[in-house]
C-alpha positions in Angstrom: -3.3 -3.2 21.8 -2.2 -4.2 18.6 -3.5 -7.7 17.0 -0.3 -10.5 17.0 -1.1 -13.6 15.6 0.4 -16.9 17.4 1.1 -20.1 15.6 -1.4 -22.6 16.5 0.3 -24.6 18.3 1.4 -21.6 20.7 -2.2 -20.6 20.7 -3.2 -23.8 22.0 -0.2 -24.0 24.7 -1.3 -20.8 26.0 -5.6 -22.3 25.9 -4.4 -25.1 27.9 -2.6 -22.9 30.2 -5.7 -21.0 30.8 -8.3 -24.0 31.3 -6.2 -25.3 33.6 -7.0 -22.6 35.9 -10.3 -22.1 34.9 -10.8 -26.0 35.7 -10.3 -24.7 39.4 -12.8 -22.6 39.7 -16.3 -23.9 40.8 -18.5 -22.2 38.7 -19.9 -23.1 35.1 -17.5 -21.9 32.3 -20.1 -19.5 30.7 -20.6 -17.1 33.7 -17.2 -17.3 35.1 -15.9 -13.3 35.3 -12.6 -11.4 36.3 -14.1 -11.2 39.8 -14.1 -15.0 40.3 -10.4 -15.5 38.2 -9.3 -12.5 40.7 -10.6 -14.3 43.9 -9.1 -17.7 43.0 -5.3 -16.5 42.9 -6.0 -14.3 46.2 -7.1 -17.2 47.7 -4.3 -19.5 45.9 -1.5 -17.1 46.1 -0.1 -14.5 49.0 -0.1 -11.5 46.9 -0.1 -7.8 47.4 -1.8 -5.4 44.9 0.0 -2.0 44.9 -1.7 0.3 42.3 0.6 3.3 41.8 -0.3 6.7 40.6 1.3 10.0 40.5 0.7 13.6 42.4 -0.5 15.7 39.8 -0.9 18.9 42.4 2.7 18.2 43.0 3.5 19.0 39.7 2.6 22.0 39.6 3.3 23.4 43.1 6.4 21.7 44.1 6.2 23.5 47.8 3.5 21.1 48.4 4.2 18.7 51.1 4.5 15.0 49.9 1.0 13.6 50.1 0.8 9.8 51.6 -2.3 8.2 49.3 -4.8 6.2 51.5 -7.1 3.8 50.0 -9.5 5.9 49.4 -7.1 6.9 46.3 -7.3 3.6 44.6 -9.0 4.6 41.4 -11.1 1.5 41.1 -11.8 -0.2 44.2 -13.3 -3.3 44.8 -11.2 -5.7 42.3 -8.9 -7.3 44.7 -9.0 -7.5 48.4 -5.4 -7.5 49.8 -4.6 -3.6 48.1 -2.5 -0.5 48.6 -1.5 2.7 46.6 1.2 4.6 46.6 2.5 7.5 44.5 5.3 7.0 41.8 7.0 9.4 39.3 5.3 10.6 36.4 7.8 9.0 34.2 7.1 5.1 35.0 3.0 5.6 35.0 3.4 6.7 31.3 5.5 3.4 30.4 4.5 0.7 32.8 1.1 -0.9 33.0 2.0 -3.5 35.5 4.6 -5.4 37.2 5.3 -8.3 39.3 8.1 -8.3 41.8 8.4 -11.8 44.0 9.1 -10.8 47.8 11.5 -13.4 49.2 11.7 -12.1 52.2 7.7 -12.3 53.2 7.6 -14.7 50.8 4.3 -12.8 49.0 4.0 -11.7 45.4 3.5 -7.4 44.8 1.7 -7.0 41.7 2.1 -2.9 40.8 -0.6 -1.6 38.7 -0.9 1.4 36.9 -4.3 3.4 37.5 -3.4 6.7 36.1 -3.2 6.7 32.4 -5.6 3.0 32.2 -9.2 2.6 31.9 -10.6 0.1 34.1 -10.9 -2.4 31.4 -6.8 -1.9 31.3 -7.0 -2.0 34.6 -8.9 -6.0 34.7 -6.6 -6.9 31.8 -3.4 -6.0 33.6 -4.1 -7.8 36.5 -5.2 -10.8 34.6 -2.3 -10.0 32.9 0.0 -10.5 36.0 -1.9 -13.0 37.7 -0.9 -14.9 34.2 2.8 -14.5 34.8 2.4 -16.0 38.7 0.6 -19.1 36.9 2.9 -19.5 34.2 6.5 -18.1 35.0 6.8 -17.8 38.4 5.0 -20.0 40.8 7.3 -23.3 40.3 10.3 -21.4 39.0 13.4 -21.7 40.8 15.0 -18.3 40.4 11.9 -15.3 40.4 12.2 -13.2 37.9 10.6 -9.6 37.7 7.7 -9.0 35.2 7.0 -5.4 33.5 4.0 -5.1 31.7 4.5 -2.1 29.2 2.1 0.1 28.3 1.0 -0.6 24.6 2.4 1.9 22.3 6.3 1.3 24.4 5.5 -2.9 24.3 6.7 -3.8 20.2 10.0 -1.1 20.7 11.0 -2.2 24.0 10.7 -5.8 24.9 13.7 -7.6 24.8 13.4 -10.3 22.1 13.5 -12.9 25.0 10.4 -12.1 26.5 8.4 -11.4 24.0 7.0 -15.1 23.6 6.6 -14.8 27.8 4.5 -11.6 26.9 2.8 -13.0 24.9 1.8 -16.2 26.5 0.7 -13.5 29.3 -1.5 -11.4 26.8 -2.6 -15.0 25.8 -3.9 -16.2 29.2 -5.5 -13.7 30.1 -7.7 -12.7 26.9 -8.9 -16.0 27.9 -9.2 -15.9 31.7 -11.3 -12.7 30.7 -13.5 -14.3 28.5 -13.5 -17.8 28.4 -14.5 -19.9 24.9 -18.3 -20.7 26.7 -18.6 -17.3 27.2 -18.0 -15.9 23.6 -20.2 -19.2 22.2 -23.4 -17.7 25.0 -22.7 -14.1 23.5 -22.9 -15.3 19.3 -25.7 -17.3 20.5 -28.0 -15.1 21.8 -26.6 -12.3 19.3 -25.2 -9.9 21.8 -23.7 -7.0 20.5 -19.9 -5.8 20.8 -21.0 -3.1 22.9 -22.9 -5.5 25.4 -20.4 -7.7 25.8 -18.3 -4.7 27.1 -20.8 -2.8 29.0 -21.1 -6.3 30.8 -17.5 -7.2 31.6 -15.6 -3.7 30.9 -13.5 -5.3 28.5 -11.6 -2.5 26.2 -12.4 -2.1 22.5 -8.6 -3.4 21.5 -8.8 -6.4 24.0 -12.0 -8.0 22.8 -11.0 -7.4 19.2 -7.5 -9.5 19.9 -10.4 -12.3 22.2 -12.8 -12.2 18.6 -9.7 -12.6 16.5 -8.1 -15.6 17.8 -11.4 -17.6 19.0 -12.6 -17.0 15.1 -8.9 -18.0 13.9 -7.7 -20.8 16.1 -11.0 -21.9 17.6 -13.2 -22.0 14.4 -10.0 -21.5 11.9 -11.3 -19.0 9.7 -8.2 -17.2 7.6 -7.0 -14.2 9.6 -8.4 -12.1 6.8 -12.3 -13.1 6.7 -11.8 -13.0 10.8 -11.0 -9.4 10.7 -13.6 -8.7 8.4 -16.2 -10.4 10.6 -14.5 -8.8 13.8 -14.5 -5.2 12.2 -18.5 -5.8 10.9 -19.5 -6.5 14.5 -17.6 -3.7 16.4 -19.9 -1.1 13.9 -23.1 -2.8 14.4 -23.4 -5.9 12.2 -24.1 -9.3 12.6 -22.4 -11.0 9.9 -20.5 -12.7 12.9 -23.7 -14.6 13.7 -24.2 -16.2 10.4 -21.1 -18.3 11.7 -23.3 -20.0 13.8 -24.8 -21.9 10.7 -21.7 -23.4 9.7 -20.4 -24.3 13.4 -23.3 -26.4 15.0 -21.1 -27.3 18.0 -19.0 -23.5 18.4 
């Protein structure tokens, strides 16, 4: 998940997108998680979560008879209620993270995941990801697009030019919907480490990185450069990021 800066006014667009939903949910700021994001569009939204995976035994011994996945095959269980699985080719789990397809006819939303080649934390961020797109693109939209989340090494080569601002805005939202601005203030505040912060939420390496960058850029408008520095310093153990803390009294 490679680092894109935004202009600060898209930056901003995309934060006010984001506390707009988080405005919804009844909890403080600070300790609101993907678990209460999640349960707000489920309860907000008729959607369908269909992660898809693909037979690996099959693969190998073709003779096989097709196996029908249960739920007892979604990878990680217990992030959204309303769920199914069903097996795919090889071919799309090794391009698409995610994607959101509008049913007309049940008038419902299916959000496909990918759980084969993702980590949980990919996992979250993909469906924060999605949930993004409902919020922003299609829930007052007159014609309902279909959303494919890439997976990030086919995302700069592929996008259309069109949607990459839409992307974007997606990416955007829900960096922020997974940890919101109180939340990053509580963890320079009581000097929690990088690792904590991920052990804690399951957040990937690449996608707190990209959640560090622009808070420090847009948020506290360091240059990109002495962001980076202070990002990279406190992914290998240091705590030059605190010493911020001095210089922003109200961060």
């Amino acid at each position: 998940m490679e680092y894109n800066p935004l202009t600060r006014e898209q930056y901003f667009k995309y934060h006010n997108k984001a506390y707009q939903i988080l405005s919804q949910i009844e909890k403080e700021t600070e300790s609101i998680s993907y678990h209460d994001v999640i349960k707000y569009f489920e309860q907000r939204y008729p959607i369908l979560f269909n992660f898809i995976d693909y037979d690996e035994m099959k693969e190998y011994y073709p003779e096989l008879q097709d196996y029908q996945p249960t739920d007892k095959d979604i990878k990680y269980r217990g992030l959204v209620s309303n769920q199914t699985v069903t097996y795919t080719d090889r071919v799309l789990c090794e391009s698409c993270a995610g994607l959101t397809i509008p049913d007309l006819d049940l008038e419902r939303y299916i959000i496909y995941i990918n759980q084969h080649t993702n980590t949980k934390g990919r996992v979250i961020f993909t469906i924060l990801h999605e949930l993004s797109h409902i919020y922003c693109h299609l829930a007052n939209a007159q014609h309902q697009p279909i959303y494919m989340s890439l997976m990030s090494k086919n995302a700069s080569e592929k996008y259309p030019e069109e949607l990459i601002l839409i992307e974007k805005e997606a990416d955007t939202v829900a960096s922020i919907l997974y940890l919101t601005d109180e939340r990053l203030r509580k963890a320079l505040i009581t000097r929690e480490s990088f690792e904590s912060i991920q052990y804690e939420t399951n957040i990937s390496k690449p996608a707190l990185h990209n959640r560090l960058m622009n808070y420090l850029i847009y948020n506290l408008q360091y240059a990109e450069s002495y962001a980076l520095k202070l990002v990279l310093n406190y992914r290998q153990g240091g705590e030059q990021i605190f010493n911020i803390l001095r210089l922003h009294k109200n961060i």
